[in-house]
N, C-alpha and C positions, 0 to 999 in steps of 0.2 A: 408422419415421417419427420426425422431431426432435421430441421435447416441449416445444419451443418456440414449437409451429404449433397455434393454437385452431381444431379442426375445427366448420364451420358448423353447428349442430345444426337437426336435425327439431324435437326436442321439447327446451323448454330444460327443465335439471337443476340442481341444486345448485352439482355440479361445475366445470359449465359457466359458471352464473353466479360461481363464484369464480376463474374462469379469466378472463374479461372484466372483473373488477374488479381485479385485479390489473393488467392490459392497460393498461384505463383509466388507474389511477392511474401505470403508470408513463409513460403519453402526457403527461399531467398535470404530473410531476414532469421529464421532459425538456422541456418546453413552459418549463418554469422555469425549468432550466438552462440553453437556448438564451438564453434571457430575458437572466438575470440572472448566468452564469455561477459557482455559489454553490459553494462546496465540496462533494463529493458524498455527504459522510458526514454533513456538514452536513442536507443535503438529504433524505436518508433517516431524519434524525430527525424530520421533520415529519410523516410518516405516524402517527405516535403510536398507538396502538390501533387504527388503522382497517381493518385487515388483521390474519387469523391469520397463525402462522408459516409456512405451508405456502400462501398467499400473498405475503405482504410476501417471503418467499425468491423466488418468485417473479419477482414489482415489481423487488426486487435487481437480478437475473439478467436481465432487459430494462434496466433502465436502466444499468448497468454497461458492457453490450454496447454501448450504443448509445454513449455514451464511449468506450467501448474504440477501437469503428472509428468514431466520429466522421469524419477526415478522408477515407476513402475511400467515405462515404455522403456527404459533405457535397459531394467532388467531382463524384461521380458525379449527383446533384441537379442541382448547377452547370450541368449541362449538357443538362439536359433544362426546365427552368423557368427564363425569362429575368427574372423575378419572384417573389422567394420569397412564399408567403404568410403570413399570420398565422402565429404560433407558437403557437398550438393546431393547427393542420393540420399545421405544419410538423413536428413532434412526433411527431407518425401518421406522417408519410415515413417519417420518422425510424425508430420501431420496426418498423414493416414491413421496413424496409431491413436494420435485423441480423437478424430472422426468413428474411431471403431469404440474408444471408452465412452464417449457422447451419444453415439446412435444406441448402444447396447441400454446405455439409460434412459433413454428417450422414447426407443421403441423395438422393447425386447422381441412380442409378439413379428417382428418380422424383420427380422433381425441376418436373417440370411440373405433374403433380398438386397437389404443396405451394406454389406459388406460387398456382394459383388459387384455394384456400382462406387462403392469408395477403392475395390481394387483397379477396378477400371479407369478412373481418375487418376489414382496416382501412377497409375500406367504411363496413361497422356504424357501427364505432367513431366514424369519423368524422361522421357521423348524429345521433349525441349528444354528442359530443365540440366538435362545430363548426357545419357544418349543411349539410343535403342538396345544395345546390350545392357544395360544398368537398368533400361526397363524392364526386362526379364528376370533381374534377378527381386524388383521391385515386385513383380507379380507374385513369384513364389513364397518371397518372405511376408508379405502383408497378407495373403491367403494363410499363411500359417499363425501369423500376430494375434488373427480376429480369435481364433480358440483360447489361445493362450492370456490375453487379455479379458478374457470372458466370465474368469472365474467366480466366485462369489466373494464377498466381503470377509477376511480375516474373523475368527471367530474369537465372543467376549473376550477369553484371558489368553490370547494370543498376546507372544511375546515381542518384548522391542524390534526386531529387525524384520520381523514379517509385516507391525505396522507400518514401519517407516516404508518397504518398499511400497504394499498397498496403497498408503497413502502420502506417499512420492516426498520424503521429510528425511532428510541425516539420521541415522540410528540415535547418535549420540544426543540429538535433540529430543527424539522421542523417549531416552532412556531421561533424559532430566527433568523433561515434564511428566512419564509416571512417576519419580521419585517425590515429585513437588505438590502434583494435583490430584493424581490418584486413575486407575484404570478408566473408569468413567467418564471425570472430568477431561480425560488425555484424546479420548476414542472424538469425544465431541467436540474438541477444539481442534482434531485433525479434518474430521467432518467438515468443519466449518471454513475452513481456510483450503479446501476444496474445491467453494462453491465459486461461482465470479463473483464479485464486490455487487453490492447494491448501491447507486447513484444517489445520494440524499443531497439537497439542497437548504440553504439557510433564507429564510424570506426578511429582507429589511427594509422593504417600504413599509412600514409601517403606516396603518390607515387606510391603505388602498385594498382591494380583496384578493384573495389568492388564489392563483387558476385552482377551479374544481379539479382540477386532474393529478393538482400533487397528494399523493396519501398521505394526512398525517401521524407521524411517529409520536411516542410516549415523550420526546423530551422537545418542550415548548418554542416552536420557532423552526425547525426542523420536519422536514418532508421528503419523502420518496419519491424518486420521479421514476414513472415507465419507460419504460423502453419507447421509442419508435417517436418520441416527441421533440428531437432534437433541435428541429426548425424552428420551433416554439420558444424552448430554454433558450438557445442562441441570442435573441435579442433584448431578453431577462438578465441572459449577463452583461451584455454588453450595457445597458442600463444601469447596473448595478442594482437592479431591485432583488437580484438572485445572488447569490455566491454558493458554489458548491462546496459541503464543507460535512465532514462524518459528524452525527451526534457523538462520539466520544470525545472529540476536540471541546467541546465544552465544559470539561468537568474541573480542569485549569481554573479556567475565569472563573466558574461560578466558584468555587471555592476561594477564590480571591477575593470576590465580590468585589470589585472595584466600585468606588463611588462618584456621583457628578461631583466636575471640579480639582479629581483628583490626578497627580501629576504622576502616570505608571510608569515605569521603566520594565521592559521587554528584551529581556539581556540575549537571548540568542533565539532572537527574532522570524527570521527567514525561514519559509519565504511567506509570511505574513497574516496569515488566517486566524492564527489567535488574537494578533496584534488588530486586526479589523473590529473581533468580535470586543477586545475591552472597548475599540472605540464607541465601537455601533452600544455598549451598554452605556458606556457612563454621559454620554451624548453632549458634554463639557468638559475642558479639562483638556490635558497632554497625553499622548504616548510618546514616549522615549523607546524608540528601536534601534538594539545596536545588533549586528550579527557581523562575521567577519568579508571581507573583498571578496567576489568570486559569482559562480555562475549564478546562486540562486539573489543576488542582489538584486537583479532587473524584477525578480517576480515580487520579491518582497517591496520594491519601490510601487507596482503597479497596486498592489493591494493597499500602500498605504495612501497612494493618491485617493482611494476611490472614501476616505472616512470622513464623516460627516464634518462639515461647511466649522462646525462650531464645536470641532476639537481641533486641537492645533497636535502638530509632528513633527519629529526631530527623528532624523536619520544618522546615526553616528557607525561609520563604516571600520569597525574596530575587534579588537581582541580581548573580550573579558577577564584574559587571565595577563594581558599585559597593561597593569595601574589603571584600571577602570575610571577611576576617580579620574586621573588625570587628563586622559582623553575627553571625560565627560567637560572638565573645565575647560578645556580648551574649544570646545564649543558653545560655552556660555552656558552651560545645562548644567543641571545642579547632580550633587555630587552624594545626597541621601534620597530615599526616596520613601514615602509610607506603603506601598504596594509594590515590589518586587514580582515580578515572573521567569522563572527559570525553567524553562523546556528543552531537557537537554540531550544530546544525539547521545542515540542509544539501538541497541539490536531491531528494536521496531517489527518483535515479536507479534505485539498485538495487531499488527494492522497487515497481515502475512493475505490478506484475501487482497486489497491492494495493490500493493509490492510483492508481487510472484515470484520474483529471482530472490528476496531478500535469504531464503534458507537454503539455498545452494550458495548466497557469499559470506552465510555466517561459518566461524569456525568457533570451535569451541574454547579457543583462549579469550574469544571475546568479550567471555563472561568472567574474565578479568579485569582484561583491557578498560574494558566500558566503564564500569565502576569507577574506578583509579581517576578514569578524564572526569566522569559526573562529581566525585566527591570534589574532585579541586575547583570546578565550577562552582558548586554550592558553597564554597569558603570564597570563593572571588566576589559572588553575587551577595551572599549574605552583608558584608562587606557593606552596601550601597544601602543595606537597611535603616532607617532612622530607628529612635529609642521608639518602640510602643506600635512601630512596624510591623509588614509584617512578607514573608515570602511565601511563594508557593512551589516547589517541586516536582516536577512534573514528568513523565516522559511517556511513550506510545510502545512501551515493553508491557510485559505479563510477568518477568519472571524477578523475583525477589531480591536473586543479586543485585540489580540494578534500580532498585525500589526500596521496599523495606529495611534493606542491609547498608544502603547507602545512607537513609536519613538514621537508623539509629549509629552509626558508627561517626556521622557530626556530630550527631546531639552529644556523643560523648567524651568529644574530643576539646578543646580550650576553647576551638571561636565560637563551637555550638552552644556553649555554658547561658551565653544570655537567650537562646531560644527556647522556646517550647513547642512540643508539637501541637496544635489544638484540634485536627480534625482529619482526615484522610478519607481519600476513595479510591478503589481498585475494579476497573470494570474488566471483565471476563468474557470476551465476546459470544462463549456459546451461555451465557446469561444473560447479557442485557441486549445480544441481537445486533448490537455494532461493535465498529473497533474499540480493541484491547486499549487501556490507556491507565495511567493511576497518577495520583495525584497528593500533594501531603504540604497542606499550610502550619507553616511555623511562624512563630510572632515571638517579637525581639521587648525583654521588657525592657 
């Protein structure tokens, strides 16, 4: 049975009541979302203590889902209520409805059983959640959800908008990525971004041994951790011997390859996980982080407290497209650099298993937008390059506008004249198994 399905109890328990508050609050916090559409990490800070961890993981795990497949619950609703209701009921559909797409994958063979105890639940729920008439209408419509959500997978050369609804994605996105990557390629990267994220961990004590229990992944330093160990990881980070961090974040640095002794500059920094790993690599030497004032400051300062004794860091709280240069002087930090990193906000395509909400606040002018801000960044940063220098480009997109199209239209432009591109990577997550990312070092002769 999925443990995802709160069975109606005889006698309520501890368990059970923490299995219903969790429920609750995460009806609560979709009821918001529908609302007010807030970011969803955003949205998960507001539970604040009100849940242990072994709920609030929980609350996660429902409201994540119900994101996840948003469009293929929301259509399938569409069609069954000619009147949505309130957004406290509406919320209950809502989680009932990925409890019905979860249980039907988890445990088709009895499959009837588990929907009449998730109608039952959001019965409940909705009882105190909303009120006794709205739980009737809660009973009929989610009895009728479970068929409707039932159906099979879209078939091979099924067209843009059948996938997009199956697989809860903007048509218009799915109509870019067939055009880009191909029927195949498109089917597996919706797959993929699907699933819930897998937790991978970076291990930096170096020398000491590393719990038997993290799996290690293909890319060196990097590990998966299981579910159910969180008590464990907990005092790994706080140590600092752990940092959680995807293997596709390393394809930057390595491609930079920074050196010991070498003074990096980290031009939009925040909130700091790259800028750790050049530390944790060149284990002598500077990082220069500058990213601009604002909330993710705090995290990118904790990240850079925590790098090694015998790199030094420089935090410059600034705007790369306003005179770089001279914000750097006026910190006494030098104003070229031999190793550049430019990691720049972008649609954040590739890392879509993550960032659940990201393709409900993408629109499709962004695949304008984005580009326009990335290319004047890469003319700001290049800028800081010394002669024989060298930059690296980078962002956590898949799709080419904001990649391939960007670095060739500098190179061809006046400030690109003294670059060359000398090496690139593009990871693909239904290939290499983690987040989307790519990456393109250019060197200044």
């Amino acid at each position: 049975m999925s443990n995802s399905v709160s069975n109606p109890p005889v006698v309520s328990d501890g368990n059970e009541r923490k299995r219903r508050d969790a429920w609750a609050a995460a009806a609560r916090l979709v009821a918001r979302w529908l609302e007010r559409r807030e970011r969803v990490d955003e949205l998960m800070e507001t539970l604040g203590g009100s849940l242990n961890g072994a709920e609030r993981a929980r609350c996660q795990h429902l409201v994540f889902g119900v994101v996840r497949h948003f469009g293929r619950i929301e259509a399938a609703l569409n069609r069954l209520i000619a009147h949505p209701p309130r957004f406290s009921t509406r919320a209950v559909l809502f989680v009932a409805g990925f409890e019905l797409i979860e249980a039907a994958a988890d445990d088709a063979a009895h499959a009837d059983g588990l929907v009449a105890k998730i109608v039952h639940h959001a019965v409940e729920q909705t009882k105190g959640l909303a009120s006794p008439a709205e739980a009737r209408l809660v009973n009929a419509v989610v009895r009728k959800l479970a068929p409707a959500l039932a159906g099979p997978p879209p078939p091979k050369l099924a067209p843009a908008e059948v996938l997009a609804e199956y697989f809860s994605h903007p048509a218009w996105l799915v109509r870019s990525w067939l055009a880009q990557f191909g029927e195949e390629a498109t089917r597996k990267l919706l797959e993929w971004n699907q699933q819930p994220a897998t937790v991978y961990a970076r291990w930096r004590a170096e020398g000491e041994a590393v719990p038997e229990w993290f799996k290690p992944t293909a890319s060196a330093g990097f590990y998966e951790l299981p579910a159910g160990r969180w008590t464990e990881v907990g005092p790994l980070l706080q140590s600092g011997k752990v940092y959680l961090q995807d293997p596709g974040t390393r394809l930057a640095v390595e491609l930079l390859a920074p050196q010991p002794a070498e003074i990096v500059f980290d031009a939009c920094a925040a909130p700091g996980g790259k800028s750790l790993l050049i530390a944790d690599t060149i284990k002598q030497g500077k990082v220069v982080a500058m990213d601009l004032p604002g909330a993710r400051i705090d995290r990118l300062k904790e990240n850079l407290s925590r790098v090694p004794e015998t790199v030094g860091v420089a935090l410059v709280q600034g705007d790369l497209r306003e005179n770089a240069a001279a914000q750097l002087r006026e910190h006494g930090l030098p104003q070229e650099f031999s190793a550049v990193l430019l990691d720049g906000p972008c649609s954040n395509t590739g890392v879509m298993r993550h960032r659940v909400d990201v393709k409900w606040r993408l629109q499709e002018g962004d695949f304008k937008k984005h580009p326009r801000q990335q290319l004047s960044l890469l003319h700001d940063a290049a800028r800081l390059v010394a002669a024989g220098g060298r930059i690296v480009y980078s962002t956590c997109s898949i799709d080419a506008e904001e990649n391939e199209h960007v670095v060739r239209e500098f190179l061809a432009g006046k400030a690109g004249a003294p670059f060359k591109l000398e090496a690139s990577v593009v990871s693909y997550p239904w290939v290499t198994g983690h987040d989307g990312a790519a990456a393109f070092l250019l060197r200044r002769e």
